[in-house]
C-alpha angles and dihedrals in degrees: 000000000000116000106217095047114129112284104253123215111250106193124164135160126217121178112225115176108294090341120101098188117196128205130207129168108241106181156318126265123201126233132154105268089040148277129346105206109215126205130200114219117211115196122212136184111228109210114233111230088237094128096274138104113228119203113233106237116199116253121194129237124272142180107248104170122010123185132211140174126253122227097043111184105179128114099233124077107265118257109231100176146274142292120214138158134179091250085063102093097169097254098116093251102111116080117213101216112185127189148170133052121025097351113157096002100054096011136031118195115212089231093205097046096022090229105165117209138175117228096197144033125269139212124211094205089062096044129354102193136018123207120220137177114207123187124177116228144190120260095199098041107023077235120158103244095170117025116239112283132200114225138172129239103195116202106217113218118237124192103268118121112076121224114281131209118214089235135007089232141040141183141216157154141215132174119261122245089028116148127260113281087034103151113232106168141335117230117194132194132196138216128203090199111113097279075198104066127050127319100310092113108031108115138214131194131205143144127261104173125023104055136166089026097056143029136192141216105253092209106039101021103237119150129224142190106259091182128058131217095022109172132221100212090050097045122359104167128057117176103211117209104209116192118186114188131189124212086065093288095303134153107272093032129127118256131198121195130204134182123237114197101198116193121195110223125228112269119186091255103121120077123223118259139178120228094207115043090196136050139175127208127162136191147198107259091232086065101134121240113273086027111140110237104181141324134234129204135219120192129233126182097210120085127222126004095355089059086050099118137179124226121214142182107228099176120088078219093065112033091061093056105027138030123196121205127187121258099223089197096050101022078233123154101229101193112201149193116282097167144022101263125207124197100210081065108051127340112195137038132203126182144141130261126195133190136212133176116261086231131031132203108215086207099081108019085100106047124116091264118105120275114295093253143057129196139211147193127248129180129185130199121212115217125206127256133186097256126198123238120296108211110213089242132031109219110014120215117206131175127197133170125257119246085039116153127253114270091032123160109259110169141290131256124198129193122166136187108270089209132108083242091057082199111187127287123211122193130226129178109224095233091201081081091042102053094159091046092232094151129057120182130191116247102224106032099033096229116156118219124168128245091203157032109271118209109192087197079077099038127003087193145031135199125210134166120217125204119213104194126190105243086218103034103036088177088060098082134148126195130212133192109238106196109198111199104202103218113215128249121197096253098134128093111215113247137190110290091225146004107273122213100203135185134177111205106236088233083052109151124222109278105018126148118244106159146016120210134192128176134221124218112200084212136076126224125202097245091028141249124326109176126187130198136201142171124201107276096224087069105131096188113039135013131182142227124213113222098201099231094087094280138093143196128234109223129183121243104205132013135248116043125203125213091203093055095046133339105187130042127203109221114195105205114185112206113202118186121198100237125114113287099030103245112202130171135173115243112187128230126211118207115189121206103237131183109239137181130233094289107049093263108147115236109172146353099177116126089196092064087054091044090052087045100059105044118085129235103261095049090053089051087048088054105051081046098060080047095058098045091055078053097056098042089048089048085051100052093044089062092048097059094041087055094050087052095070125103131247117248098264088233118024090190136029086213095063102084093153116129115303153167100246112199112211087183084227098164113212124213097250128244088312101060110092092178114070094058142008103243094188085081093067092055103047113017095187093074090049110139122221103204088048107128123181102276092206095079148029115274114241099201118072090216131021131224127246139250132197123217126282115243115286097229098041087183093160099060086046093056086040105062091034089058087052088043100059092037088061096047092052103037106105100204089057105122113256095246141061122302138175117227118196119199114198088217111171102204121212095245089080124118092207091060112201115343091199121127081208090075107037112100080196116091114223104267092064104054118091112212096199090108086069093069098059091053103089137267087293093076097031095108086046094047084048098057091042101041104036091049083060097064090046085051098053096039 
């Protein structure tokens, strides 16, 4: 460290194969930011004992290991050291040769005089140590006087990086209240300085901002708490000022800062209190139950989990009426409806409300502070509402018996105001629950009476909902379910269970079983059904036991049955219960005569079989022929209608052209096609059209012909059709229905005229029938058969 101290012997001695090397230190050399020590290196050859004696050659001198400081600011290229060896006789003949890291570009070599120097500055932190060879040759013949050796050019460190922090700001926490030397956080800083070589990197901590509240290890940087009992509600946040200097902390060393936030951390320290010891809510006395009616608010100074409070009722008043739960959103005490509250009945309420934290620390539950909890009074006033009518139950149960007369006493309902006022009810039944209108009440006493007969065979119960209204306030009502049990009244008579299919075996013998009965009773009698049966004891065929469980066998009376003398039986079964009054009805049982094998085993029933069996052949064959013959005749009759039915050949003989009905078998639509005909012309003949042609088909003819009008009186048609009219209502052999007459009436409004031979002074062989054709499709048969039998004629 000082520059001008004594120079001090270095000697060691490192064994490398056969080569002991010395090392003494030869001198100083002076350069501007100090000394360079330089060292001479003999080289010796150390015989083996392997037996021979070796012969020491001489060996010349040689740099092995040169230092140099780092951070040169001169101007001048820094000197590193020399080169020399004994073959070098300072004729100029020995050439110094250098290799390896950094030659030519870092260091340059004088290769006469093997000066070494450095031609920039270098820094430790980048690169601590460089490794050379250097040889010695011959200028003249390029000849290796010195073989190639590895040295070491050693960078020495200086003072010159400053501490660093891993971050310029931390960050930590510690709980508040903790006691002093509690640790909060280490903070750490590095220095690229040789932690090697002197004090440049020796570091020192201390605290430059955040005292008195922190300190902080000078040697390994952790931060404590210096103060006790710092509270977080009276100071959360520190900022910490952390300084780390080299050089052991001495004056001229490099220093690094870094900020520390520290935080204190909630502790459960801080009781719960309410600001207001006294608080005032009130209500509608129609509140529901569970309804909140108000909150109330206590204060902590801690945050989170530590503010969380519960709320409670300590007064036997309160808690009976009113419950209060926490609002874990707002810490706010809801206090709610326990019970339905009435204000004719009180109408205030005072008691008290406290207040604890949900966790405690037991740290401080005994601290001199005061308890962990506070109290506070409420008091809540009730305020009056219009309330609707309370009914004294709620449901009602009734019970009437069944077979009761109209206008029978049921049962009585009450309801009153609950109101100071006790204003007037009035009762209704909903009749949307009484369909049938069975129930009637009166509307001011609430007595129940019944409008029918009730059968509890139909309904054992019956529902009904009653409405008590306020006279004066008819939107003030109250409903309550009325439920009617119908009792029951021994009214009906006991029957067969089910319907029997009996039979009795032909080869029966006395006393055998051959059914067992039983009986229902729709009603219901207190100690259950008994029911007795019976059968007329003058009964020669069948009697009957009673089994005394409600049920009863059929025996038979005699032995041996006969399905010719009688294949049914009739059995009267009268069926008692043991209610009050006795109810008894007859069921009949019906006991068929069956064919049965050995065994019992029913064959046949059938009557017709018997029958079959007991008729001879022929009288069967005589039988199936009668049927045949009433077949025959049927299947003949039939034939003769439908032949009478045909119709005659409209026109036997061609010959025959005398006035007659032709048939053109032209089907019309019926009375519901409107498009064949206009049957408005019929009604009324004077808006005929003339041009009107049937609307149902395609005209044949490309123009039509034309008619004239008919006459505008047609007082002929008119008397007509009244004379047949008349003829048909006073004929006496006219059928007693509906008929249709057709008259075949020719007016006098048609262009054919009469198309009678009767009236033709022509024979036949001098009319000409062409005209026909222009007449319309209607004539066009006609117009055929005529004119068509001219041109046979005159071919």
């Amino acid at each position: 460290e000082n520059q001008y101290d004594c120079l001090k012997s270095i000697s060691c001695l490192c064994y490398l194969s056969n080569v002991s090397m010395f090392f003494f230190f030869t001198g100083i050399n002076k350069g501007s930011k100090g000394r360079r020590l330089q060292c001479l290196i003999w080289l010796h050859f150390i015989p083996k004992d392997d037996g021979r004696i070796l012969q020491r050659s001489k060996r010349g001198w040689m740099w092995n290991q040169f230092f140099l400081l780092e951070e040169y600011t001169g101007n001048d290229n820094q000197y590193v050291g020399k080169l020399h060896s004994n073959m070098d006789r300072g004729d100029g003949n020995v050439k110094y040769i250098l290799t390896g890291d950094g030659v030519g570009s870092l260091f340059l070599i004088d290769e006469n005089s093997g000066d070494i120097h450095a031609t920039k500055r270098l820094d430790r932190e980048e690169r601590a140590i460089y490794t050379l060879h250097a040889k010695v040759v011959d200028k003249r013949t390029n000849e290796t006087l010195e073989a190639d050796t590895e040295f070491n050019i050693k960078i020495h460190d200086i003072n010159d990086n400053e501490p660093k922090f891993s971050k310029d700001l931390y960050f930590a926490s510690v709980p508040e209240m903790s006691d002093v030397g509690t640790s909060v956080i280490q903070v750490t800083a590095t220095d690229a300085d040789d932690q090697t070589y002197g004090n440049s990197a020796k570091l020192v901590y201390s605290i430059l901002q955040g005292q008195p509240y922190f300190s902080v290890d000078s040697d390994n940087g952790t931060i404590r708490t210096a103060l006790p009992n710092m509270d977080r509600e009276t100071k959360e946040n520190y900022q910490v000022v952390i300084q780390a200097k080299d050089m052991a902390g001495q004056m001229g060393g490099l220093s690094g800062t870094t900020t520390v936030s520290i935080t204190l951390s909630d502790e459960n320290d801080s009781p719960p209190r309410f600001a207001n010891h006294t608080f005032r809510l009130s209500t509608l006395e129609s509140a529901e139950v569970g309804a909140a009616i108000g909150r109330i608010k206590a204060n902590d100074a801690d945050v989170g989990r530590n503010a969380e409070m519960q709320y409670s009722i300590v007064d036997r008043n309160g808690q009976d009426m009113f419950t209060i739960i926490s609002d874990q959103n707002t810490q706010e005490g809801v206090i709610r409806v326990k019970k339905q509250l009435d204000y004719e009945k009180q109408r205030t309420y005072s008691f008290k409300v406290e207040v604890t934290n949900t966790y405690l620390d037991p740290r401080f539950m005994y601290s001199p502070n005061p308890p962990f909890k506070d109290d506070a009074m409420v008091r809540v006033t009730i305020e009056d509402v219009d309330e609707p009518p309370v009914f004294s139950r709620n449901p009602y149960i009734i019970e009437v018996h069944e077979d009761t007369a109209a206008g029978s006493f049921v049962g009585v309902v009450s309801a009153r105001d609950p109101d100071a006022d006790n204003n007037p009810v009035k009762y209704s039944i909903d009749r949307h629950t009484d369909l049938e209108r069975l129930f009637n009440i009166d509307s001011v006493n609430g007595t129940i009476t019944t409008l029918k007969g009730l059968d509890r065979e139909m309904s054992k119960w019956h529902n009904i909902s009653v409405v008590a209204t306020e006279i004066s306030n008819p939107r003030q009502t109250t409903r309550v379910p009325v439920f009617i049990r119908v009792l029951d009244v021994n009214d009906n008579a006991p029957e067969f269970a089910m319907y029997y299919e009996t039979f009795v075996c032909e080869n029966v013998q006395s006393g055998q079983l051959i059914q067992t009965i039983s009986a229902v009773d729709t009603d219901e009698p207190l100690v259950g059904h008994k029911f007795v049966f019976s059968i007329s004891s003058s009964n020669p065929n069948f009697t009957i036991v009673d089994n005394e469980d409600n049920t009863a066998r059929i025996l038979t009376r005699r032995a041996g049955f006969s399905r010719r003398e009688m294949n049914t039986y009739l059995l009267p079964v009268v069926i008692s219960d043991n209610d009050y009054p006795i109810q008894s009805s007859t069921s009949t049982l019906t006991v068929n005569v069956c064919a049965c094998d050995s065994r019992g085993n029913m064959q046949s029933c059938n009557t017709e079989a018997l029958l079959s069996a007991g008729l001879s052949t022929g009288a069967l064959v005589a039988i199936l022929l009668c049927v045949i013959i009433l077949l025959m005749i049927v299947v003949l009759f039939a034939a003769l209608r439908r032949q009478q039915r045909k119709k005659e050949p409209l026109i036997i003989s061609k010959e025959d052209v005398r006035d007659n009905v032709v048939s053109y078998n032209d089907e019309g639509g019926g009375e519901e096609d409107t498009q064949a005909f206009d049957i408005g012309t019929l009604r009324n003949p004077e808006v005929m059209d003339a041009n009107k042609l049937r609307r149902d088909i395609i005209p044949e003819m490309l123009f039509p012909f034309q008619r004239t009008s008919p006459i505008k009186d047609n007082a002929d048609v008119r008397e007509f059709i009244h004379g047949r009219l008349h003829e048909n209502d006073s004929d006496p052999t006219a059928p007693p229905y509906d008929s249709l007459a057709t008259y075949a009436y020719e007016g006098s409004g048609s262009l054919a005229e009469s198309l009678s031979s009767l009236e033709s002074g022509c024979v036949e062989g001098d009319q000409e029938y062409d005209y026909l054709s222009n007449w319309g499709p209607p004539f066009k048969k006609l117009a055929d058969m005529y004119i068509g039998k001219d041109m046979v004629r005159e071919t």
